[in-house]
N, C-alpha and C positions, 0 to 999 in steps of 0.2 A: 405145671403138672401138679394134681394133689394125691399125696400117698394117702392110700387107706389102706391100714394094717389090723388083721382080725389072727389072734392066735390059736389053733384050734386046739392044740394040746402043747401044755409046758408041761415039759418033765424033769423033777429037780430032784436029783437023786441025793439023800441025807440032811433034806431041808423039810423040818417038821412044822409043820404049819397048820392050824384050824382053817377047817372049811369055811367057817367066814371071813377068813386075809386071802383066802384064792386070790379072789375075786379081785381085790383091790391092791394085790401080786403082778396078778394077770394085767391089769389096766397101766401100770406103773412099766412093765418090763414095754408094753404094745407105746407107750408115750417116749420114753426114749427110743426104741427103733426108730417110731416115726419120723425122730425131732432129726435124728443121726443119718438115716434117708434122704430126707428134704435138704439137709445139709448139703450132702453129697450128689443131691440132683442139683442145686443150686449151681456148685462147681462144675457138673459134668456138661460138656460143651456136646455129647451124642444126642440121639432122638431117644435109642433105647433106654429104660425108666429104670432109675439106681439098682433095684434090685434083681432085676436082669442083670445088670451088668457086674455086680458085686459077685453075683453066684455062677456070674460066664468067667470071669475071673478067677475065681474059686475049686470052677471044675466040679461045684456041686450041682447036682439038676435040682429046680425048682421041688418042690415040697418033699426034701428029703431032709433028714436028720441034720442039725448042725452041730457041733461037738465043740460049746464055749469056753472046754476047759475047766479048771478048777477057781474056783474064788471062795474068798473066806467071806463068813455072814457071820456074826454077832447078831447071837439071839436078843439084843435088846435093839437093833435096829428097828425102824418104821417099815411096813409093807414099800414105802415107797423109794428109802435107801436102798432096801433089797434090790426092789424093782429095776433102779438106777444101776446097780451093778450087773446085774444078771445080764439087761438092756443091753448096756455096755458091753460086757463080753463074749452075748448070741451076734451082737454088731462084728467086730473083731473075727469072733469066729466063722463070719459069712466073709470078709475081707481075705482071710488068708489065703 
């Protein structure tokens, strides 16, 4: 199976960022979902596709809010550390 993941709106409440690191924000947090997806479809022995099944789990319906919690960002991190963490804990917070 190949996931494609398109984010249509990230909302990062007290993360100040220029409009030209969106972008490369955006593409960082959509590269770990994907990578954390494929993983988990890799394991998952069902027909229904990781993120079905993370969010049937979850008890969230599909294109609703997911609430990844708090993480700390250091303003001198790379769009792509951010990326990596944010990834990380929108993952997490589909999991729960």
């Amino acid at each position: 199976m190949n996931i494609h993941l398109h984010i249509d709106t990230l909302v990062l409440n007290g993360l100040d960022i220029q409009p030209h690191q969106a972008l490369a924000l955006k593409e960082a947090v959509e590269a770990v979902l994907t990578h954390q997806l494929t993983l988990q479809n890799q394991a998952d022995t069902s027909s229904q596709s990781p993120f079905a099944t993370a969010f049937a789990a979850s008890g969230i319906p599909e294109n609703q809010p997911v609430n990844a919690g708090q993480i700390s960002i250091n303003r001198s991190q790379s769009m792509e550390s951010m990326g990596q963490k944010i990834g990380n804990a929108v993952y997490w917070g589909i999991r729960k």
